[in-house]
Backbone as numpy.savetxt, mean C-alpha at the origin, in Angstrom:
# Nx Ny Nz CAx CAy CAz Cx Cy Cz
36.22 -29.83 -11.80 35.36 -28.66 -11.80 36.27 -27.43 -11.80
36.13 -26.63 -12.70 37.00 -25.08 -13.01 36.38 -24.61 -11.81
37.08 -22.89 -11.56 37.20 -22.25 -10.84 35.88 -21.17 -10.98
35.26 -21.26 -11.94 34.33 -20.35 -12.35 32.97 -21.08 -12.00
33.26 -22.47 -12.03 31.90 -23.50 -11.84 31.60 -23.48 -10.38
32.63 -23.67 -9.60 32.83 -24.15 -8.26 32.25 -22.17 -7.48
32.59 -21.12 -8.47 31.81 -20.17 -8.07 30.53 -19.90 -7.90
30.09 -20.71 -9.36 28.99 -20.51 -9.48 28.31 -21.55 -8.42
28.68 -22.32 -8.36 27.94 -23.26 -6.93 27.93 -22.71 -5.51
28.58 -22.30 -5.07 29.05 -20.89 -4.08 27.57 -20.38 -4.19
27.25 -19.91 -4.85 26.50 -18.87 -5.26 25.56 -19.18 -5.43
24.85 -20.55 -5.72 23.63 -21.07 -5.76 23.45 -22.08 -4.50
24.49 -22.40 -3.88 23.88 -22.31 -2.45 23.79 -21.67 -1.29
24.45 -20.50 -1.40 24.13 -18.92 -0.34 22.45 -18.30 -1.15
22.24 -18.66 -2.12 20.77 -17.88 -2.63 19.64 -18.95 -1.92
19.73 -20.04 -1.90 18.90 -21.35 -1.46 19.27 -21.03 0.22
19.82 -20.71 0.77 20.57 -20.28 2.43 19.53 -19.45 2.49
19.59 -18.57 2.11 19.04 -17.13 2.22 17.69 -17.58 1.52
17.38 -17.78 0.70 15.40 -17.71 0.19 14.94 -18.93 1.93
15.85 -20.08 2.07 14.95 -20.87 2.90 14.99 -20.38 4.20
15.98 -19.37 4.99 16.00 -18.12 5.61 14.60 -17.24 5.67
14.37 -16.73 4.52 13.52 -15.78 4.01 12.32 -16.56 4.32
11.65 -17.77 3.39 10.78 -18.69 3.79 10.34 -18.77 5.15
11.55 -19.20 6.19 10.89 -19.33 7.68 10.78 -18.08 8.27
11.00 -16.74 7.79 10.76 -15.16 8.65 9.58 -15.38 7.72
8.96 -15.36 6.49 7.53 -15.30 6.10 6.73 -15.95 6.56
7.13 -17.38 7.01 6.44 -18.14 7.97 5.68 -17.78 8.98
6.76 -17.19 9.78 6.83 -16.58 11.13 5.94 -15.22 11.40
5.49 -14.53 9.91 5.00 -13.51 9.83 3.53 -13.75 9.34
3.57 -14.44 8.81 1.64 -15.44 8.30 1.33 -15.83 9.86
2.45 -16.72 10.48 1.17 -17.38 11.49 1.21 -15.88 12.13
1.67 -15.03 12.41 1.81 -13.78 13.36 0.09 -12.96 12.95
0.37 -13.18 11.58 -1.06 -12.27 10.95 -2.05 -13.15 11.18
-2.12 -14.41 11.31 -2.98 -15.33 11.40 -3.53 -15.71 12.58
-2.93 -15.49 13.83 -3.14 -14.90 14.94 -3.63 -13.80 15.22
-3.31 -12.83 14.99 -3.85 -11.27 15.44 -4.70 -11.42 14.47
-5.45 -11.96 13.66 -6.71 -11.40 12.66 -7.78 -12.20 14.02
-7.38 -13.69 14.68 -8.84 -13.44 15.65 -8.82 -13.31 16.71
-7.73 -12.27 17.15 -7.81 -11.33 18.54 -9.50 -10.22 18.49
-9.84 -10.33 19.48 -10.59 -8.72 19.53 -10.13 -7.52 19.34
-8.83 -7.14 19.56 -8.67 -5.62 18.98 -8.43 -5.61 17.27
-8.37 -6.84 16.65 -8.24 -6.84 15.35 -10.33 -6.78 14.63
-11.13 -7.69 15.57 -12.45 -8.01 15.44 -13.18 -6.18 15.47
-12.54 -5.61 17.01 -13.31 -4.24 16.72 -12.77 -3.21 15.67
-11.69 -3.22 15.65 -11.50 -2.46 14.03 -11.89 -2.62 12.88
-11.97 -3.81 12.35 -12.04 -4.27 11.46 -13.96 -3.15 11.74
-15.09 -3.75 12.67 -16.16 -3.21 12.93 -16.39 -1.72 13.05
-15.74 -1.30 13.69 -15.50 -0.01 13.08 -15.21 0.84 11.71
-14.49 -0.24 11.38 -14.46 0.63 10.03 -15.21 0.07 9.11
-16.22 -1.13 9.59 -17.05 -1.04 8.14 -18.34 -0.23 8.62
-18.63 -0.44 9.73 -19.77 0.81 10.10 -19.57 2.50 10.14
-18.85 2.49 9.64 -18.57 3.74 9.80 -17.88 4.82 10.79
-17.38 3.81 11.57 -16.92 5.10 13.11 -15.43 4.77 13.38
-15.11 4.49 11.92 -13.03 4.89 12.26 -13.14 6.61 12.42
-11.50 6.83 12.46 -11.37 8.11 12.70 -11.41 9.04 11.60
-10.81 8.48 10.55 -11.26 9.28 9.67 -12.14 8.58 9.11
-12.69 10.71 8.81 -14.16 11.11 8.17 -13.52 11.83 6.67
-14.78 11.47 5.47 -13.58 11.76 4.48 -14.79 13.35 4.20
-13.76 13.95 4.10 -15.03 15.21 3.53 -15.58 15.69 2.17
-16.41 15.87 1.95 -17.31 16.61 0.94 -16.23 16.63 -0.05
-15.91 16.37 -1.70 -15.17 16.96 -2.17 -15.29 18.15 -2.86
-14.23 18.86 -2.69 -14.24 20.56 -3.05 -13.68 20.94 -4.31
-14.17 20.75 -5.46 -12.93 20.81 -6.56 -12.46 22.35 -6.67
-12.97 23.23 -6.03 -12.27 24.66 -6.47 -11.16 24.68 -5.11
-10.40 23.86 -4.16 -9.48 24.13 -3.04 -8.12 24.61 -4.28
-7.50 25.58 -4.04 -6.36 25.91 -4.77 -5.32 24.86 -4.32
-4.65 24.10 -5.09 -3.57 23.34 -4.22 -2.07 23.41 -5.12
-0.90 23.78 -5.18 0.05 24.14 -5.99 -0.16 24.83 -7.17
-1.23 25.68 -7.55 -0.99 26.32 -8.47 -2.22 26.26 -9.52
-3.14 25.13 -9.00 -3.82 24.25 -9.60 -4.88 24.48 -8.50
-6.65 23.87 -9.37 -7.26 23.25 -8.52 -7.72 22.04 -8.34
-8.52 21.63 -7.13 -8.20 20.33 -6.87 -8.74 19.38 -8.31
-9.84 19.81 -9.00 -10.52 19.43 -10.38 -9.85 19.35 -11.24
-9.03 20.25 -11.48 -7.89 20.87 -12.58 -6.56 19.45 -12.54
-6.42 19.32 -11.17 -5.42 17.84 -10.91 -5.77 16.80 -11.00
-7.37 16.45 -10.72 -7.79 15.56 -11.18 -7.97 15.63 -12.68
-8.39 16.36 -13.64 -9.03 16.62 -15.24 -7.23 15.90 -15.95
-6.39 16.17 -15.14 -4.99 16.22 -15.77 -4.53 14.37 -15.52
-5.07 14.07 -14.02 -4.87 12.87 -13.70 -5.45 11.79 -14.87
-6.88 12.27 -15.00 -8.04 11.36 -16.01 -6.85 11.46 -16.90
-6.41 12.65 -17.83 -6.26 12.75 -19.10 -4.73 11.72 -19.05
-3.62 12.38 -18.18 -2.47 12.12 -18.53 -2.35 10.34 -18.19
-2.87 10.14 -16.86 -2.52 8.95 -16.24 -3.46 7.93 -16.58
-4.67 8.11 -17.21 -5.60 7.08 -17.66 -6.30 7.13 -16.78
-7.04 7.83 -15.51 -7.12 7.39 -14.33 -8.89 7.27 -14.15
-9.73 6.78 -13.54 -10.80 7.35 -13.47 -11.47 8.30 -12.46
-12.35 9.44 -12.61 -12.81 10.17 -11.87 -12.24 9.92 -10.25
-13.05 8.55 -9.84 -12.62 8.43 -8.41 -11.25 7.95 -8.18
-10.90 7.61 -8.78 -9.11 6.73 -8.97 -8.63 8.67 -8.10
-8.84 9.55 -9.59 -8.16 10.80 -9.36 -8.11 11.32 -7.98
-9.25 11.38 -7.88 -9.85 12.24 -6.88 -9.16 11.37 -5.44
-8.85 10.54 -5.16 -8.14 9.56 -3.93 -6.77 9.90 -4.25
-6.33 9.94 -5.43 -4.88 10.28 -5.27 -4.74 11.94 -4.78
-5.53 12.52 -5.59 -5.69 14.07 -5.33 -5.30 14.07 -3.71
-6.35 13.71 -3.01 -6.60 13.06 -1.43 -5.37 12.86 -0.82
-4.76 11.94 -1.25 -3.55 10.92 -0.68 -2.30 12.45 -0.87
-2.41 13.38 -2.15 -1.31 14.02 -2.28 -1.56 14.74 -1.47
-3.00 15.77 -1.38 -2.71 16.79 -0.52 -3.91 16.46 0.61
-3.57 15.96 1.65 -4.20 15.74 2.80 -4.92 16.65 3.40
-6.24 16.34 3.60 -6.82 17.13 4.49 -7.12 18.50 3.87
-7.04 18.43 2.60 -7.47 19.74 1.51 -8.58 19.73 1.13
-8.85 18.54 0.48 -9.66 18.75 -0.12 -10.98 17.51 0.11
């Protein structure tokens, strides 16, 4: 076996080290989620937020809020056009960019 082969084997068993590494921390992180989904503080959130009484409240949207130069409509009209996006797609990113604006 050359010197280049015997590398390459090196190298394909530190990647198999490391993914079956990786494997048991994903493990470790499923049963973790798989646990806390049937705790009660996971049961009342989850209830809360489909009834309506998380903390955030989303407000009214305002398309005339001025936001960089632009309004909030004007960023969405640009979102639809440039990014493919649809109406509500826009309008959540709009959201997500400028918080609590609009």
């Amino acid at each position: 076996m050359n010197l280049l082969h015997q590398h390459a084997n090196a190298n394909i068993l530190k990647l198999r080290a490391q993914w079956q590494s990786n494997s048991v921390v994903q493990n470790a992180i499923t049963k973790d989620v798989e646990d806390f989904v049937k705790t009660d503080e996971w049961k009342n959130y989850v209830s809360s937020q489909s009834s309506g009484g998380g903390d955030e409240i989303k407000k009214e949207w305002d398309g005339s809020v001025e936001l960089d130069g632009s309004t909030a409509d004007g960023r969405v009209r640009w979102l639809m056009e440039k990014k493919n996006m649809t109406q509500e797609a826009a309008r959540e990113k709009v959201r997500t960019e400028f918080p609590g604006k609009v």
